[in-house]
C-alpha positions as CSV (number, residue, x, y, z in Angstrom):
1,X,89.2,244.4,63.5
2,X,89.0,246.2,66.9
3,X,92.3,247.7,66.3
4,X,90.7,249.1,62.7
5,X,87.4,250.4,64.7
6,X,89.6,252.6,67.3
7,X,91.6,254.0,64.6
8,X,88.5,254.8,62.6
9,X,86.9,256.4,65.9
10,X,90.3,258.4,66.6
11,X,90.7,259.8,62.7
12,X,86.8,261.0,63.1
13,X,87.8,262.4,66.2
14,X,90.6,264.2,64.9
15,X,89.1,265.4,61.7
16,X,86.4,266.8,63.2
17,X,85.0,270.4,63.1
18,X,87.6,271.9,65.3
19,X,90.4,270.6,62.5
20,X,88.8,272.3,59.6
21,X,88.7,275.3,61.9
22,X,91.6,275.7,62.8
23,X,93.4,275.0,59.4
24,X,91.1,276.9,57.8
25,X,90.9,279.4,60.0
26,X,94.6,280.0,60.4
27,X,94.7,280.1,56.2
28,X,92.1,283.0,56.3
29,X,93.9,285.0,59.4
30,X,97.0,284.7,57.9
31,X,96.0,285.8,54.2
32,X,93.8,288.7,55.3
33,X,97.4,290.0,57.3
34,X,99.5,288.9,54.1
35,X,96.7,291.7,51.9
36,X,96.5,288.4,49.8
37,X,99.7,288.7,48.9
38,X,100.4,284.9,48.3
39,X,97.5,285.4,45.3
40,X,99.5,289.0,44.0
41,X,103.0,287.0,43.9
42,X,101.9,283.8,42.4
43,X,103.7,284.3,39.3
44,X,107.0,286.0,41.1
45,X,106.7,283.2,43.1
46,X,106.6,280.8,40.3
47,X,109.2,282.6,38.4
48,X,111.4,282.6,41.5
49,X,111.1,278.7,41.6
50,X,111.9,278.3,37.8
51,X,113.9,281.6,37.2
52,X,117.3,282.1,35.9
53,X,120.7,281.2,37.4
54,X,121.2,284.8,38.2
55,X,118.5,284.6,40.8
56,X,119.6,281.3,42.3
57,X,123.1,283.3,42.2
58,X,121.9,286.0,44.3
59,X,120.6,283.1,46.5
60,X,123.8,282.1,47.2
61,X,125.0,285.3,48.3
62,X,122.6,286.3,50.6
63,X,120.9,289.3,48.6
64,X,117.2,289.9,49.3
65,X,117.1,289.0,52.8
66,X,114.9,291.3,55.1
67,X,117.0,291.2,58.0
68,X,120.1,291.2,55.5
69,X,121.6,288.4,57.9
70,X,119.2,285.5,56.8
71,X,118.2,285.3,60.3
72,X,119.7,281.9,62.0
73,X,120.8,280.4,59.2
74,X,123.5,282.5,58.2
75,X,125.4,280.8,61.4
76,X,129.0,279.9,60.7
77,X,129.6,275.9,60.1
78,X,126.1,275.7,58.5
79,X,127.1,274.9,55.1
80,X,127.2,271.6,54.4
81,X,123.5,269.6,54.7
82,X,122.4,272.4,52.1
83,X,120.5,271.8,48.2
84,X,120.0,274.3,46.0
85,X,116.8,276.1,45.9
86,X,115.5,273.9,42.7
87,X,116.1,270.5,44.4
88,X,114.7,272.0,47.7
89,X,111.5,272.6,45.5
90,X,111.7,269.0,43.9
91,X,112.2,267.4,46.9
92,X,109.5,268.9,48.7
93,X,107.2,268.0,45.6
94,X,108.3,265.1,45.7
95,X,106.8,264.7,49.4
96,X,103.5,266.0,48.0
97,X,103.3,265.2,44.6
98,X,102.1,261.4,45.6
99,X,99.2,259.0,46.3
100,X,97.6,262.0,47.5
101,X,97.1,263.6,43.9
102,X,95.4,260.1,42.7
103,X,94.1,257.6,44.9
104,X,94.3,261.0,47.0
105,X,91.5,262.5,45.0
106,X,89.6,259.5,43.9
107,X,89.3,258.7,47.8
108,X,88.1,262.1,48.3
109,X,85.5,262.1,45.4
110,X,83.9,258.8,46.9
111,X,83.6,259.3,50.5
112,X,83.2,263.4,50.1
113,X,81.5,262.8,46.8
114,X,82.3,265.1,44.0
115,X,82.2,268.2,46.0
116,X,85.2,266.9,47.6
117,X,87.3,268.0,44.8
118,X,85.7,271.9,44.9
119,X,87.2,272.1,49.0
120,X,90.2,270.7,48.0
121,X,91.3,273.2,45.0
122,X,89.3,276.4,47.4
123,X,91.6,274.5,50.5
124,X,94.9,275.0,48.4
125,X,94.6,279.1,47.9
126,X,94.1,279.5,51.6
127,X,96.8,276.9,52.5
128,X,99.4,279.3,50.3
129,X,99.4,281.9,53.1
130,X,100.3,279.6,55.4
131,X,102.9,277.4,53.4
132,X,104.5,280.8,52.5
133,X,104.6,281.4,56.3
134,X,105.7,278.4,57.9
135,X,108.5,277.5,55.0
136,X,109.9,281.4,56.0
137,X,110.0,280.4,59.5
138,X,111.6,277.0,59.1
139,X,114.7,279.1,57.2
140,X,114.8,281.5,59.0
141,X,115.6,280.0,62.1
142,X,117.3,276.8,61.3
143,X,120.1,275.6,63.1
144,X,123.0,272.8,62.8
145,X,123.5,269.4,64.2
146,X,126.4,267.9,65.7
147,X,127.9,267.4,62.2
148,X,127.5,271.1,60.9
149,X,124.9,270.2,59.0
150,X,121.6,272.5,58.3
151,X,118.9,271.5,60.1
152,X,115.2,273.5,60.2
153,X,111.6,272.9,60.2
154,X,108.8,274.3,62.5
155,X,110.5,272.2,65.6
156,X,113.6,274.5,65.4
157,X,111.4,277.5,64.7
158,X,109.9,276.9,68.3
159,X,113.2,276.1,70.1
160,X,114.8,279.5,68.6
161,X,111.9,282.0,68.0
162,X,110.0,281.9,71.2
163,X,111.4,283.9,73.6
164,X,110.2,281.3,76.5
165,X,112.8,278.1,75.8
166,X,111.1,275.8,77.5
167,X,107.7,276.2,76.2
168,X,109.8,276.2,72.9
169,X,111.2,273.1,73.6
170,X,107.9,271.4,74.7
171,X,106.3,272.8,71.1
172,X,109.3,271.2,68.8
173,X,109.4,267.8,71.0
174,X,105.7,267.4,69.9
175,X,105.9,268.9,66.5
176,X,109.2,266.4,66.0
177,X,107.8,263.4,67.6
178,X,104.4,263.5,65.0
179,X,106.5,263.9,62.6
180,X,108.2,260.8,62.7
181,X,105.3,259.5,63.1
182,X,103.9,260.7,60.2
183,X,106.8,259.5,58.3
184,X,106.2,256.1,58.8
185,X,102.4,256.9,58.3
186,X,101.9,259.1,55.3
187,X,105.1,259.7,54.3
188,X,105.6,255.8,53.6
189,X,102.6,253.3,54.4
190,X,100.6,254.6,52.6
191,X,102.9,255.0,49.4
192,X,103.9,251.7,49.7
193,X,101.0,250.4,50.2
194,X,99.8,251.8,47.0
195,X,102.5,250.7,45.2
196,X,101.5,246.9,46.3
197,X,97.7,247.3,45.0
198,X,98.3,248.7,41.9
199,X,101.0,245.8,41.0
200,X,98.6,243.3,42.1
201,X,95.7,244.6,40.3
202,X,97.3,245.0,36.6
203,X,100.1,242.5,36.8
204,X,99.6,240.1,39.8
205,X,102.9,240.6,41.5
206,X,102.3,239.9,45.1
207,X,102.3,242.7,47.6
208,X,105.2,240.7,49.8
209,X,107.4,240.6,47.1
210,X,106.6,244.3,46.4
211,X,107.3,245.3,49.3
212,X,110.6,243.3,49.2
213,X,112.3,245.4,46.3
214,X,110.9,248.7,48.0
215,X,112.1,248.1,50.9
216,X,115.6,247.2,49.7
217,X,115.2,250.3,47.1
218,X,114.5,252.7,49.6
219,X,117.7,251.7,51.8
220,X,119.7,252.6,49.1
221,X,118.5,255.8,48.7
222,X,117.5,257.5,51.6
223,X,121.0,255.8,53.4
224,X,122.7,258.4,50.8
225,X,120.8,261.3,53.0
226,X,119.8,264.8,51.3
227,X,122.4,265.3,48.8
228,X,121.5,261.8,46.7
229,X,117.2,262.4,47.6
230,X,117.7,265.6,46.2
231,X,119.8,264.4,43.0
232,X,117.4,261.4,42.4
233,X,113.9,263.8,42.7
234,X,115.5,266.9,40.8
235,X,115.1,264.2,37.9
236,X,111.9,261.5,39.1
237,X,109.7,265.3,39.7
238,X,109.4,266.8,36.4
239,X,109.5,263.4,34.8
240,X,106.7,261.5,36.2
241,X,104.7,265.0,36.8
242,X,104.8,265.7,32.9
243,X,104.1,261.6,32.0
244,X,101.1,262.1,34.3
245,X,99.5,265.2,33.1
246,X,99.9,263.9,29.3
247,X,98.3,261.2,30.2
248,X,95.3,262.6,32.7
249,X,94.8,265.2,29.8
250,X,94.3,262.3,27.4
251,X,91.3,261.0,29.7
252,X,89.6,264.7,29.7
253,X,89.9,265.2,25.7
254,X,88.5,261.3,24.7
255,X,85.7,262.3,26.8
256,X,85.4,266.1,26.8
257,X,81.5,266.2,25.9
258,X,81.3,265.5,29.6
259,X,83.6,268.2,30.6
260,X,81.2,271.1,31.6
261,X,78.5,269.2,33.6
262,X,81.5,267.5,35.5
263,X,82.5,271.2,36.3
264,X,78.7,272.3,37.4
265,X,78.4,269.2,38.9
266,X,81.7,269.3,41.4
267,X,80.6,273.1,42.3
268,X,76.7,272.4,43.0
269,X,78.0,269.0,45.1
270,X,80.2,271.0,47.7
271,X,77.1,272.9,48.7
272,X,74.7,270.5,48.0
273,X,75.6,267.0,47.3
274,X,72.2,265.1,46.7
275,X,71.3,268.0,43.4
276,X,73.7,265.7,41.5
277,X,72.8,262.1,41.9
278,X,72.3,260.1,38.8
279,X,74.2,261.2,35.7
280,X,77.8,261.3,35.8
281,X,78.2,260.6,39.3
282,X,75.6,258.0,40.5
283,X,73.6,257.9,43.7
284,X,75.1,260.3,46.0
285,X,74.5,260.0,50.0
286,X,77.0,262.3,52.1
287,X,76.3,265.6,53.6
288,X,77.9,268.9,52.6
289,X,79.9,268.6,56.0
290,X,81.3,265.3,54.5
291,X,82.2,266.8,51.2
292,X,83.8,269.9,52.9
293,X,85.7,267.4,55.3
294,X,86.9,265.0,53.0
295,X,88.0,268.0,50.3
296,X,90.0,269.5,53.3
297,X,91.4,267.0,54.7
298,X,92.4,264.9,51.4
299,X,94.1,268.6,50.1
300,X,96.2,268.3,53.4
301,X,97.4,265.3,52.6
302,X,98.2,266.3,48.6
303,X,100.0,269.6,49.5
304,X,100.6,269.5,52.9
305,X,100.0,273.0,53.8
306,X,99.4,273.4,57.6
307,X,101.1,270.6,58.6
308,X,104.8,272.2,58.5
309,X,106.6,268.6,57.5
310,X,107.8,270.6,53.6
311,X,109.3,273.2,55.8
312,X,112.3,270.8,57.4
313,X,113.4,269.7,53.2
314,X,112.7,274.0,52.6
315,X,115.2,275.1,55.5
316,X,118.3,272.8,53.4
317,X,117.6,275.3,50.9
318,X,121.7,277.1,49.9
319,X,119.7,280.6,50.7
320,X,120.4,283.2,52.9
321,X,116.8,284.9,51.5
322,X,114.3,283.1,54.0
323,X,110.9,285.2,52.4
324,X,112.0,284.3,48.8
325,X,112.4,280.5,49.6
326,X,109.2,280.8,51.3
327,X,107.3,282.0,48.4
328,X,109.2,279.5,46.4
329,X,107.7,276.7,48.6
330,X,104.4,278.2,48.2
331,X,104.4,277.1,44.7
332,X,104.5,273.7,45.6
333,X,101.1,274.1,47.4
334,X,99.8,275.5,43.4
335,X,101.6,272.9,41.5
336,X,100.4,270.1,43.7
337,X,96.2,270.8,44.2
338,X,95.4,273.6,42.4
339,X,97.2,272.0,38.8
340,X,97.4,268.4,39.5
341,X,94.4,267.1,41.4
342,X,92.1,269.5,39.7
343,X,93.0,268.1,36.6
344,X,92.8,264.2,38.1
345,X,89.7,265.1,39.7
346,X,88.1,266.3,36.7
347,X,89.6,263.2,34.5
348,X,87.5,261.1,37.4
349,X,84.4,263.2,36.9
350,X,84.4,263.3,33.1
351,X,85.1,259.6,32.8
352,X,82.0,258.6,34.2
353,X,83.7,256.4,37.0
354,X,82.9,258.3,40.0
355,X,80.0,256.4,42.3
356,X,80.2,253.4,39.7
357,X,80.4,249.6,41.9
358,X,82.7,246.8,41.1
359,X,81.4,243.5,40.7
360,X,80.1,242.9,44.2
361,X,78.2,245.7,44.4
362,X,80.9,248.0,46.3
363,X,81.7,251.5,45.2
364,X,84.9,251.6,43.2
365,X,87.6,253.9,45.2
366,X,91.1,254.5,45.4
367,X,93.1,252.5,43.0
368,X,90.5,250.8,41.1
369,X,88.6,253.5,40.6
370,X,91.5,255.5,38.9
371,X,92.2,252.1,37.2
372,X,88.8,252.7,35.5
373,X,88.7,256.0,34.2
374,X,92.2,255.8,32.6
375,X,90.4,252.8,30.8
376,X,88.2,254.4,29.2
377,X,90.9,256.5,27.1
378,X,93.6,254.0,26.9
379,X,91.7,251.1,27.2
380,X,93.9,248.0,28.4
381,X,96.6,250.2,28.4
382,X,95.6,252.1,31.1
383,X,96.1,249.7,33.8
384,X,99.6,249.6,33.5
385,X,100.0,253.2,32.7
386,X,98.0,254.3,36.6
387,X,100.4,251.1,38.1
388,X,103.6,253.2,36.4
389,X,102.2,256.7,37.6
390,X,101.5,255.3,41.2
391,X,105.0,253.6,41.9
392,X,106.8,256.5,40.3
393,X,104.6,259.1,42.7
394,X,104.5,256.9,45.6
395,X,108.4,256.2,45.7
396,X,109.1,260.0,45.3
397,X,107.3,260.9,48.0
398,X,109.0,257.6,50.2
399,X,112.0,258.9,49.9
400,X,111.3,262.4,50.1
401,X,109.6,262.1,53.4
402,X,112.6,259.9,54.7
403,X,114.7,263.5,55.1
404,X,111.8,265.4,56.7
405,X,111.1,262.1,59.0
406,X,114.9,261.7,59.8
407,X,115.8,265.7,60.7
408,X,112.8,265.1,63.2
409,X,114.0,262.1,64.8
410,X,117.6,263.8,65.0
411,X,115.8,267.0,66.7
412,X,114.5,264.0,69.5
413,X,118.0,262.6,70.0
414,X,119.3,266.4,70.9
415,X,120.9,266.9,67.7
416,X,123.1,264.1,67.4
417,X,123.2,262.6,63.9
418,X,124.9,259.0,64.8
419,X,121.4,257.4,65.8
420,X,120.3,258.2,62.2
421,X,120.8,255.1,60.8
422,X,118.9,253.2,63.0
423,X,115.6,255.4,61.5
424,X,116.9,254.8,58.0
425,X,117.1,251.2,58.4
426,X,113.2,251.2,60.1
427,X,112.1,253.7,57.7
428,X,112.8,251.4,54.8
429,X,111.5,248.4,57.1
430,X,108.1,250.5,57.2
431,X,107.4,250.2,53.4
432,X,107.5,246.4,53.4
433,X,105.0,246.4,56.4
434,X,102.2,249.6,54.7
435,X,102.5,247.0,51.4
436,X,100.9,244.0,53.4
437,X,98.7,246.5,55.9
438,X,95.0,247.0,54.7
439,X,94.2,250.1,52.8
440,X,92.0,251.7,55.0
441,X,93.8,250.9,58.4
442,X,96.6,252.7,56.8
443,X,94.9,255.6,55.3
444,X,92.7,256.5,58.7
445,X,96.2,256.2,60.4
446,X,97.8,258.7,58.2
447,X,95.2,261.3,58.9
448,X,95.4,260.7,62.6
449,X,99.2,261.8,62.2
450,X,98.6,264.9,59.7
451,X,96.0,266.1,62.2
452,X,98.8,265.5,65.8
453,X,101.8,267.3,63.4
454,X,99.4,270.1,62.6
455,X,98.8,271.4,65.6
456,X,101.9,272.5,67.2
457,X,102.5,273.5,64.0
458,X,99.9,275.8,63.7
459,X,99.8,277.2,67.1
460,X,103.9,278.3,66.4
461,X,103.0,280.1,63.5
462,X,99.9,282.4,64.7
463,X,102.3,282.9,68.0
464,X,104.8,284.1,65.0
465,X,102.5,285.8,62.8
466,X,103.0,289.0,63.5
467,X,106.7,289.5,62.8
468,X,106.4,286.7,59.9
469,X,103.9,289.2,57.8
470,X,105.6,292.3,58.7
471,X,109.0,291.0,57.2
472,X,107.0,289.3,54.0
473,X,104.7,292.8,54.0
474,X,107.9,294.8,53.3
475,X,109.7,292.4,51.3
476,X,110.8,293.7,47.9
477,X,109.6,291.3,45.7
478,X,107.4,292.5,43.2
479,X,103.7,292.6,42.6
480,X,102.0,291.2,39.9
């Protein structure tokens, strides 16, 4: 209980005011010196990350790039460890396209109330400037290990871009060492744990046994490294993302007479959350500073922009055009929040559920609460349909994060790849422990580690700034 209670204090520590200013701020900075560009290139962007095989041709050979050398990565013996620019986009989505975009949301919309939802969509926009930034970094200067393989993310970015190598070195140790840590954290207790609940509440399998077969599953698959995680989400992404939108959508059409106070009501509540107690959304009690915290730092967790992690599976892209691959991860950042949790969060809103109690007199949240408002369109259905959506989201982004968490703890051993194993073998070890690990212990520890990773993070890219929007500035993409 004690344990719980220090966590708690340390994630409200963390999450404070100087968190939401310094994400948000950085977002803003860096979009002003972009001239919104993210917003003008949304749909090149988009077109870039679903375009033709020409494009992913010209990929290949290098064309585009601002520098015309691809920066760092165009070293010789960097060509195996890469994925094409497709499954460098699935995997990433697959990192982001989790928990986060459901229990994510309903979490948010019950501790933030529905305001929540409003800061996490307006929190997306801003985060593209800076996931277009730090993804262009993290390809840009990539290196190798001691297998030839590519390795980036913002660690390498501060070991080869500043010009000071030790103060470089400091920056990546401490972006690489939260990074594992988030791994184990976000990137897998708190899928896992997931996972558990929502087999236990619609078909009573125990969480021990759960975490068993995920444990034993995600072994398999991560021991394959990059090249089978990228094979296996390249087909789990678009699957579960179109089974979950058909079925979200279902919730908002049975009960669309609901739909436009739900939308007043999430836009009044992030300003001012007690004008919409009663109705749709019960007795409301947090401030506007909750609603804007939670919305924040629940959209961090969904898309991750800010926190740099997408930007080690980005840099294994098979590009030579660092500013292009950095819009294409952008998209993820639109896909994730501004598409999916609107869309959950308005399904929550519409449905009635949000501020309704259980049967002791507890507001429902996380799992049960999305376990509710799918049941009012699909009825006893729609347990096992949010237990199928969960698992399938939840083990993407297990897996995904295993590649992002490994390439970290290979940057701590100097590059050598042979200690890998040992982190694959305790990353899948992980997911049995976040099954049997209360949910809130687990969550408040997963934003402690979003908040450590962010910061170095951050700091690298408004040292790099100004070179970083000067090359996307006078990159020849086109403007929509």
């Amino acid at each position: 209980m004690e344990i719980g209670k220090i966590i708690q204090a340390l994630d409200d520590l963390v999450w404070g005011p100087w968190m939401l200013a310094l994400l948000l701020g950085t977002g803003c900075y860096l979009m002003l010196r972009l001239h919104f560009l993210p917003l003008k290139n949304l749909k090149y962007a988009l077109k870039c990350a679903f375009g033709s095989g020409t494009e992913q041709e010209a990929d290949k050979k290098g064309k585009g790039s601002p520098s015309g050398k691809g920066g760092r990565s165009s070293r010789p013996g960097a060509s195996s460890g890469k994925v094409s620019s497709l499954a460098s986009l699935t995997t990433e989505l697959a990192t982001t396209l989790g928990i986060g975009n459901i229990v994510g949301v309903a979490t948010a919309m019950v501790l933030g109330g529905p305001g929540a939802l409003f800061w996490m969509v307006a929190t997306s926009f801003i985060g593209m400037a800076t996931k277009l930034v730090e993804s262009m970094l993290s390809v840009k200067y990539r290196g190798i290990n001691d297998r030839g393989e590519i390795a980036g993310g913002p660690m390498y970015t501060c070991l080869h871009a500043f010009t000071r190598k030790k103060t470089g070195r400091v920056f990546g140790t401490c972006f690489a060492l939260f990074a594992v840590t988030a791994s184990f954290g976000m990137g897998n207790m708190t899928q896992s744990n997931s996972i558990a609940d929502a087999l236990w509440v619609s078909f009573g399998i125990s969480k021990a046994k759960t975490g068993l077969l995920l444990t034993i599953l995600t072994i398999l698959v991560v021991l394959g490294g990059i090249g089978v995680i990228g094979k296996v989400t390249q087909i789990l992404v678009p699957f579960m993302g179109v089974f979950y939108m058909l079925g979200t959508l279902t919730v908002i059409l049975v009960n669309w007479k609901n739909v436009p106070g739900a939308l007043v009501g999430i836009v009044a509540a992030a300003f001012h959350p007690q004008a919409v107690s009663g109705g749709l959304f019960g007795s409301v009690t947090v401030s506007a500073f909750e609603a804007l915290r939670w919305g924040v730092s629940r959209g961090i967790f969904s898309n991750e922009a800010g926190l740099g992690a997408s930007g080690i599976t980005t840099a294994a892209a098979d590009t030579e055009d660092y500013v292009k691959q950095g819009y294409i991860s952008m998209t993820g950042v639109f896909l994730d929040t501004v598409v999916v949790c609107t869309i959950t969060g308005l399904a929550f809103a519409a449905s009635g559920v949000v501020g309704r109690a259980d049967g002791s007199g507890n507001p429902l949240t996380g799992t049960a609460l999305t376990l509710a408002a799918f049941q009012t369109a699909l009825g006893r259905w729609g347990g096992a349909f949010v237990s199928g959506c969960i698992a399938l989201f939840a083990f993407a982004t297990v897996i995904g994060w295993a590649y992002q968490g490994e390439r970290a703890f290979e940057f701590l051993m100097g590059g050598r790849s042979r200690y890998n194993l040992w982190y694959r073998f305790a990353y899948g070890l992980t997911a049995f422990l976040g099954c049997i690990c209360p949910l809130e212990v687990v969550w408040n520890f997963s934003d402690i580690c979003n908040a450590l990773m962010a910061v170095p993070n951050l700091i690298c890219v408004l040292m790099l700034s100004g070179m970083a929007c000067r090359e996307i500035r006078r990159y020849p993409g086109k403007y929509l």
